[in-house]
C-alpha positions as a Markdown table, in Angstrom:
| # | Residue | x | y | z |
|---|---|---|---|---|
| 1 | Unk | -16.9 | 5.3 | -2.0 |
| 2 | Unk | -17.1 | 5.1 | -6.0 |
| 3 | Unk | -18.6 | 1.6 | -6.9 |
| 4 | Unk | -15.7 | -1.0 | -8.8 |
| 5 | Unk | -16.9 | -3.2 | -11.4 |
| 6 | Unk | -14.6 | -5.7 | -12.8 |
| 7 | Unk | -14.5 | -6.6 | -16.3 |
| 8 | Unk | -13.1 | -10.1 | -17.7 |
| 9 | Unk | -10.1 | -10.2 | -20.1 |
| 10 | Unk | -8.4 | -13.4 | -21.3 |
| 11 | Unk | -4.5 | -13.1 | -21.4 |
| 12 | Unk | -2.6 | -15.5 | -22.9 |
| 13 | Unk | 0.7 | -16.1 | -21.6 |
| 14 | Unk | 3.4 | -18.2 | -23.1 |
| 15 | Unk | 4.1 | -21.7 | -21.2 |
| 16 | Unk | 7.6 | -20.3 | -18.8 |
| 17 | Unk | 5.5 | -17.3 | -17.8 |
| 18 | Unk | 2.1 | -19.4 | -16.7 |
| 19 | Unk | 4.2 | -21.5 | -14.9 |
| 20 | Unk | 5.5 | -18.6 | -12.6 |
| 21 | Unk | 2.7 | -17.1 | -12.2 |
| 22 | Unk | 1.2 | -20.4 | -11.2 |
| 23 | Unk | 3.5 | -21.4 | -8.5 |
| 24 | Unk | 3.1 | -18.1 | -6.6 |
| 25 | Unk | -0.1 | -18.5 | -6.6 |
| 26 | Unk | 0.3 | -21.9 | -5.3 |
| 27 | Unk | 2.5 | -20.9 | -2.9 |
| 28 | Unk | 0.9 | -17.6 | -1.5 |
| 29 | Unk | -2.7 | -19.3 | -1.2 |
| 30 | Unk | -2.1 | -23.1 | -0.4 |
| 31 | Unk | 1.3 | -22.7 | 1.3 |
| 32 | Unk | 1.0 | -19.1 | 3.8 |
| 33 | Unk | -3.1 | -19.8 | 3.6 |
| 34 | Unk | -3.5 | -15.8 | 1.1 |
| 35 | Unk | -6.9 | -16.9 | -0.3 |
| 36 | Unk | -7.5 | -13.5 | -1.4 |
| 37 | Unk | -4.2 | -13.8 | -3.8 |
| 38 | Unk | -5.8 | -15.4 | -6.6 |
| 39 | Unk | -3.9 | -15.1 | -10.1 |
| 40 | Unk | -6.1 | -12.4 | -11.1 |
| 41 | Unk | -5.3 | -10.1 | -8.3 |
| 42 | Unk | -1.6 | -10.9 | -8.8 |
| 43 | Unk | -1.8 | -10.1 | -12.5 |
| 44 | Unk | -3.8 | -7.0 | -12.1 |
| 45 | Unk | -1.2 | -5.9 | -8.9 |
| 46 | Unk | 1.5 | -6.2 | -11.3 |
| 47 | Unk | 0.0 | -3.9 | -13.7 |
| 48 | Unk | -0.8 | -1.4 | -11.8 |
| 49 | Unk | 2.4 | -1.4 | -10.6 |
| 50 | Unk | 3.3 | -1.1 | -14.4 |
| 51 | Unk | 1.2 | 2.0 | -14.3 |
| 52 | Unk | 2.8 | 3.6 | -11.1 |
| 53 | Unk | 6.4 | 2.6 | -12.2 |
| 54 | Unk | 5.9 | 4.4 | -15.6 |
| 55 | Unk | 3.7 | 6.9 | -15.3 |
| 56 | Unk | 6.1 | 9.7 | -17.3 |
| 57 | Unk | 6.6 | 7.0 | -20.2 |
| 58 | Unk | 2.5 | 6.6 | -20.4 |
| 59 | Unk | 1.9 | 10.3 | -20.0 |
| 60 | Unk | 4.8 | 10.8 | -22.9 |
| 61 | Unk | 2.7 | 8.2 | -25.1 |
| 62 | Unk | -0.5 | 9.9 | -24.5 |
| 63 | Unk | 1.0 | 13.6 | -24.8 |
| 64 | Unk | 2.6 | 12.5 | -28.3 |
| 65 | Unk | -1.1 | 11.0 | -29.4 |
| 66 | Unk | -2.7 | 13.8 | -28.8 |
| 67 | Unk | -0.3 | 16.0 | -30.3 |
| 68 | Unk | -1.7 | 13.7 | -33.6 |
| 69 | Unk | -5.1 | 14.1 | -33.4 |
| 70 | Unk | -5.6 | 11.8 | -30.5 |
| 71 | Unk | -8.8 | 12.2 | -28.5 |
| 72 | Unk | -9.0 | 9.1 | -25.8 |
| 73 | Unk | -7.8 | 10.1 | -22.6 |
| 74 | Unk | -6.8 | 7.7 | -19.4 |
């Protein structure tokens, strides 16, 4: 098995959005006892599932920067 690392990025997030991201938190670790869902796995989880869900839009992107001179790949 490849070895993760993790890497730390602040995001800021605008006061409405913190607040729901908060509470499920609060809920899914104090309330059903989910240590393991802290707000950084949420937040990653739903960008990976950004990545799943729009994986033509991404490839699109990347296909259209390369066609420009691009040279970074995913």
């Amino acid at each position: 098995m490849k070895e993760q690392t993790k890497r730390v990025l602040s995001v800021w997030f605008d006061k409405e959005l913190y607040r729901k991201i908060h509470k499920i938190h609060m809920v899914q670790n104090f309330f059903f006892g989910k240590k393991e869902f802290t707000m950084s796995y949420f937040v990653e989880t739903a960008i990976r599932e950004y990545f799943d869900n729009h994986d033509e839009e991404i490839k699109a992107l990347m296909d259209k920067y390369h066609d420009e001179g691009g040279c970074a790949n995913l």
